[in-house]
C-alpha positions in Angstrom: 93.8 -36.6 143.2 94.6 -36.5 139.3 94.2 -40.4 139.1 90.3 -40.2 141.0 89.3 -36.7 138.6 90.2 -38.9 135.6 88.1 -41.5 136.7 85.4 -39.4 138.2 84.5 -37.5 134.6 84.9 -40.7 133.0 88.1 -39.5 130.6 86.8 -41.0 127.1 88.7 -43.9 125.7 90.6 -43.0 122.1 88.6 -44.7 119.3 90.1 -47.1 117.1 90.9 -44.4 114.6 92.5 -42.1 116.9 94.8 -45.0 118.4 95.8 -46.1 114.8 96.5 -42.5 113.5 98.8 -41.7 116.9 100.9 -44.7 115.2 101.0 -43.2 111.9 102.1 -39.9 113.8 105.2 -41.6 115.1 106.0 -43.1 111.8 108.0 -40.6 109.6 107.6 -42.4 106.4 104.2 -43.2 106.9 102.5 -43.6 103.3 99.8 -41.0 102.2 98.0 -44.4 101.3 98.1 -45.7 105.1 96.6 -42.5 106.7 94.2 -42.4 103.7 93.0 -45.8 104.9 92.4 -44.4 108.5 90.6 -41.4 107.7 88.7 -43.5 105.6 87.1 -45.0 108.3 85.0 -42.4 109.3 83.3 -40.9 106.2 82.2 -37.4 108.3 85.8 -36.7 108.2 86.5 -37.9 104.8 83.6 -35.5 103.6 85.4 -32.5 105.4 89.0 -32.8 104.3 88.0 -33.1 100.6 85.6 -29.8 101.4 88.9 -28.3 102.8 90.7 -29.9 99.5 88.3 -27.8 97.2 88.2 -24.7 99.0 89.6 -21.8 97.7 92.4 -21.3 99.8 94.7 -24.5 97.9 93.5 -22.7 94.8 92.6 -26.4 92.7 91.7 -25.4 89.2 89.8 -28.9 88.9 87.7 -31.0 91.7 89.3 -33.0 94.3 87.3 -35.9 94.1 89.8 -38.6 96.2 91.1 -38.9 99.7 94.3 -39.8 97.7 94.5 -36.8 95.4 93.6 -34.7 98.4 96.3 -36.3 100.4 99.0 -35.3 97.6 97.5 -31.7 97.6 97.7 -31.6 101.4 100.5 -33.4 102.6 100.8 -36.2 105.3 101.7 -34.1 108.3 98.7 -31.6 107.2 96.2 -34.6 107.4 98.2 -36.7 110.1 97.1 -33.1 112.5 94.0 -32.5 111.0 92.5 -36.3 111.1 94.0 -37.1 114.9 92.7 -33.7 115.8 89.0 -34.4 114.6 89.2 -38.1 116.6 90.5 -36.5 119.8 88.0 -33.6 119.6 85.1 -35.9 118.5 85.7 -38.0 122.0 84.7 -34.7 123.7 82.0 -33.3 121.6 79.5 -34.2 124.0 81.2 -32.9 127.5 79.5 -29.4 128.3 80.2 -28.4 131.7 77.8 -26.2 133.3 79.6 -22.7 133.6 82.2 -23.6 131.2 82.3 -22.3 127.2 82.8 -25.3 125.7 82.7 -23.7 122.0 84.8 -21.1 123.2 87.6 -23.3 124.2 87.5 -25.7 121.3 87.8 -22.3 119.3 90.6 -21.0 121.0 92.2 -24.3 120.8 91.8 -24.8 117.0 93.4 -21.7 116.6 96.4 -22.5 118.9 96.7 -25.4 116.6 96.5 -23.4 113.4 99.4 -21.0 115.0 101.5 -23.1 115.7 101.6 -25.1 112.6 101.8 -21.8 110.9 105.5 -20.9 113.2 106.8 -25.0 112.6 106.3 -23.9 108.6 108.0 -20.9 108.6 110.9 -21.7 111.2 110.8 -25.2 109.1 110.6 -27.4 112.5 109.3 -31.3 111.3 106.9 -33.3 112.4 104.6 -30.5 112.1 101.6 -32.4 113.2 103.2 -32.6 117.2 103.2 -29.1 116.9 99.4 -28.7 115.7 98.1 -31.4 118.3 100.5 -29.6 121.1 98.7 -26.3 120.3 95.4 -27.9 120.2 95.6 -29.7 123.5 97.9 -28.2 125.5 95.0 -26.3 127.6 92.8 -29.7 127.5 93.7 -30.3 131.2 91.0 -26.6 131.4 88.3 -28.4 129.8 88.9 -31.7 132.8 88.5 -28.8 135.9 85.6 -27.5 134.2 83.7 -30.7 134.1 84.9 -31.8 137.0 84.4 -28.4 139.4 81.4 -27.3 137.3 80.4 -23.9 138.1 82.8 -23.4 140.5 86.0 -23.2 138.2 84.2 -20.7 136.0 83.4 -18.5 139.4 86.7 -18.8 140.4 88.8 -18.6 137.3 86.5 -15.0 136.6 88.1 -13.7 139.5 91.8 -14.3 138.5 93.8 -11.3 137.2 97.2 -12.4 136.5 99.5 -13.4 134.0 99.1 -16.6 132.3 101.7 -18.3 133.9 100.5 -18.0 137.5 97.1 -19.3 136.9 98.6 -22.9 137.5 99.7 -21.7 141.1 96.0 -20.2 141.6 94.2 -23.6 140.7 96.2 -25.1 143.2 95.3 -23.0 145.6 91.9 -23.2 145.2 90.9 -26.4 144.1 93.9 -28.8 145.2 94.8 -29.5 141.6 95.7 -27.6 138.2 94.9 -27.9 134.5 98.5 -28.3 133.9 98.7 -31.6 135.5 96.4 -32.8 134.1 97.0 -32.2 130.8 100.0 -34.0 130.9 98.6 -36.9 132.6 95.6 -36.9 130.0 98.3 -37.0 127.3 100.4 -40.4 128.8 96.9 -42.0 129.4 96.6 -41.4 125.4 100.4 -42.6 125.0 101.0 -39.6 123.0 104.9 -38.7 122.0 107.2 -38.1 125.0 107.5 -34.6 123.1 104.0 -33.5 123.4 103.7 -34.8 126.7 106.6 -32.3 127.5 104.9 -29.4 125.8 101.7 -29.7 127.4 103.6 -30.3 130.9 105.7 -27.2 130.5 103.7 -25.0 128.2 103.1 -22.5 131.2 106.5 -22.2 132.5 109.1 -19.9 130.5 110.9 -21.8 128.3 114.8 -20.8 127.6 115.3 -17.3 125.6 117.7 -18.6 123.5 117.3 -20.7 119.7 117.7 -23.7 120.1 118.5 -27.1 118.2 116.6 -29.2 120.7 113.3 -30.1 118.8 111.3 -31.0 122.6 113.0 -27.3 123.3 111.6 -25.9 120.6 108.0 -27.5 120.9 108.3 -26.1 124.4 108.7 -22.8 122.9 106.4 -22.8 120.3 103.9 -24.2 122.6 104.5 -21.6 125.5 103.9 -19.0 122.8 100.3 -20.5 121.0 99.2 -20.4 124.6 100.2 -17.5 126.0 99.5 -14.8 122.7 96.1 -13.4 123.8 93.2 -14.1 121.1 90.2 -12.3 123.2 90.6 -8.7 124.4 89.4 -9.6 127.7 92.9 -11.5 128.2 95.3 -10.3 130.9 98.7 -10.0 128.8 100.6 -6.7 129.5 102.5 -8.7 131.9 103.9 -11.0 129.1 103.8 -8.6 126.0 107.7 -8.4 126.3 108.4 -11.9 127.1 106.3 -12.9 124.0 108.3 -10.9 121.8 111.7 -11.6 123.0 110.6 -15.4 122.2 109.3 -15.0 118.9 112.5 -13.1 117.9 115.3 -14.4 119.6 114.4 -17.9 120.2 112.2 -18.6 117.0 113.5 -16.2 114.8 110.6 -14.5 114.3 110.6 -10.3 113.0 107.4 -8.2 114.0 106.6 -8.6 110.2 106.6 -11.9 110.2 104.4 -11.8 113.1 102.0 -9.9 112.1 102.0 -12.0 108.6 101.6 -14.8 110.9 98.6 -14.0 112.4 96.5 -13.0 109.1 97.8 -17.0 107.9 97.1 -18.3 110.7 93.0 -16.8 110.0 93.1 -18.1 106.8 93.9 -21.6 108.1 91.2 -21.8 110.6 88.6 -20.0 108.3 89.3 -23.5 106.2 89.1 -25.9 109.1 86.6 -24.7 110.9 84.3 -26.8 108.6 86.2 -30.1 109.6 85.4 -28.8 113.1 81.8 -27.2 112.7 80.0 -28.8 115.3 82.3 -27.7 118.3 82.5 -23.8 117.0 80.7 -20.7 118.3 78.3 -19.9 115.1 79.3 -16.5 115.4 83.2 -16.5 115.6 84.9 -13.2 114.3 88.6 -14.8 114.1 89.8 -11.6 112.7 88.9 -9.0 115.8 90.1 -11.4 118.1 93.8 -12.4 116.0 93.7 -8.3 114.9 93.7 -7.6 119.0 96.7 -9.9 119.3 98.6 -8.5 116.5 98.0 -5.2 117.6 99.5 -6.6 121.6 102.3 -7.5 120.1 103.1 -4.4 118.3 103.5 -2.3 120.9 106.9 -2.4 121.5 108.0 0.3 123.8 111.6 2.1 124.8 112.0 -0.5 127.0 111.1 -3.2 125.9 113.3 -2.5 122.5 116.3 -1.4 124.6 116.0 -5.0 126.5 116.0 -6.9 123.2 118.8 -5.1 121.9 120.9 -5.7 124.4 120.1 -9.8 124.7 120.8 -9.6 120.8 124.1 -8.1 121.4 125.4 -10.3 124.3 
């Protein structure tokens, strides 16, 4: 059923571009040169980074005026994510399902991304560009049932009340096939890293509570986080508040400090990319209700909850 849904909605091919910079991603010592030369080739993109360059945020004292100046300023994995990120997304910019929020997903999705790039730089976890396009796309397999269902999906899916990790189960049910699947099989069609592959294939199940040196592990992990943390009040999350928090402290290493730190970083970041990816954002986004409501989730640690981390920190 996957293979005829792919073929049905007419999955877009990568562009030139794209295909070249998913090379570059799986080169290490890719040059800044090289993956100037690719972004090059589409001068939209070249106008956006080197408005992202020259924002306030990098806090330039002179004009960025080069692709290679900006490249030293922002580092190869920063536009390794960004540029493959705005070639995917650009593929879809023109797939609106009918009862489906296509702004509102790409939103979500771009701050996924921007989360968990933010967690690979403070846990230090390399390349950090699988991490940003496993955040990104690890839901893309959603954006498939919408166009393929139409109306339908959205119908349904406003009916489930669960936790995230049983809405797999209820697309089966309901529809013969799940977004999960077909994120993953959307990601070997693109050839993507056997890593990413494995994030978007597991990101719903619980990965192991434990820290871990396996880097596909800790994708998993990272990945299962970005896409569980709520970002819109109207999430159902009070099932998976205190699995969320025993990940980010015992298997990332993360405080609640560092959380909440996270979160106002991870606003900053988007606030600068959202001009690279203007034209598949909400006009009216409020990043900052929406990351405060998570933070605020994830604060509320109660008795038992802190009892249950204290004793798996112990053992």
């Amino acid at each position: 059923m996957i293979d005829k849904i792919l073929r049905d909605v007419k999955l877009p091919s990568l562009p030139d571009a794209a295909i070249r910079m998913l090379e570059l991603c799986r080169d290490p010592g890719v040059s800044a040169q090289e993956i100037v030369r690719v972004i090059e080739l589409d001068p939209s993109l070249s106008a956006r980074l080197l408005k992202v360059a020259n924002s306030s945020f990098f806090g330039q004292s002179g004009k960025i005026e080069t692709l290679t100046r900006a490249a030293i300023l922002l580092g190869n994995d920063y536009l390794k994510a960004v540029g493959l990120g705005f070639f995917l997304t650009q593929t879809w910019k023109d797939v609106q399902p009918d009862g489906f929020d296509f702004r509102e997903f790409w939103r979500d999705s771009i701050l996924r991304a921007c989360l968990a790039r933010q967690i690979a730089s403070k846990i230090d976890y390399h390349p950090r560009e699988q991490v940003f396009l496993a955040g990104m796309l690890a839901d893309i397999g959603s954006l498939v049932m919408g166009v393929t269902f139409e109306g339908d999906y959205a119908t349904t899916m406003g009916r489930f009340v669960g936790a995230d990790n049983d809405r797999k189960d209820y697309e089966q049910k309901h529809f013969g096939v799940n977004h999960v699947d077909l994120g993953k099989a959307i990601a070997q069609k693109w050839s993507f890293p056997e890593s990413i592959v494995c994030a978007i294939a597991r990101h719903q199940d619980t990965p192991p509570m434990r820290a871990d040196r396996d880097r596909t592990i800790v994708l998993w992990q990272i990945t299962h986080f970005c896409l569980t943390v709520p970002f819109a009040q109207d999430r159902q999350t009070a099932q998976v508040c205190s699995q969320l928090r025993q990940l980010a402290i015992i298997s990332l290493g993360l405080s609640f400090e560092s959380l909440s730190e996270l979160f106002s970083e991870t606003v900053e970041q988007f606030n600068v990319l959202a001009s690279v990816f203007s034209n598949l954002l909400p006009a009216d986004v409020n990043v900052s209700d929406m990351m405060n409501t998570a933070t605020e989730m994830l604060r509320e640690v109660d008795q038992q909850a802190t009892q249950q981390l204290a004793q798996i920190e112990s053992e």
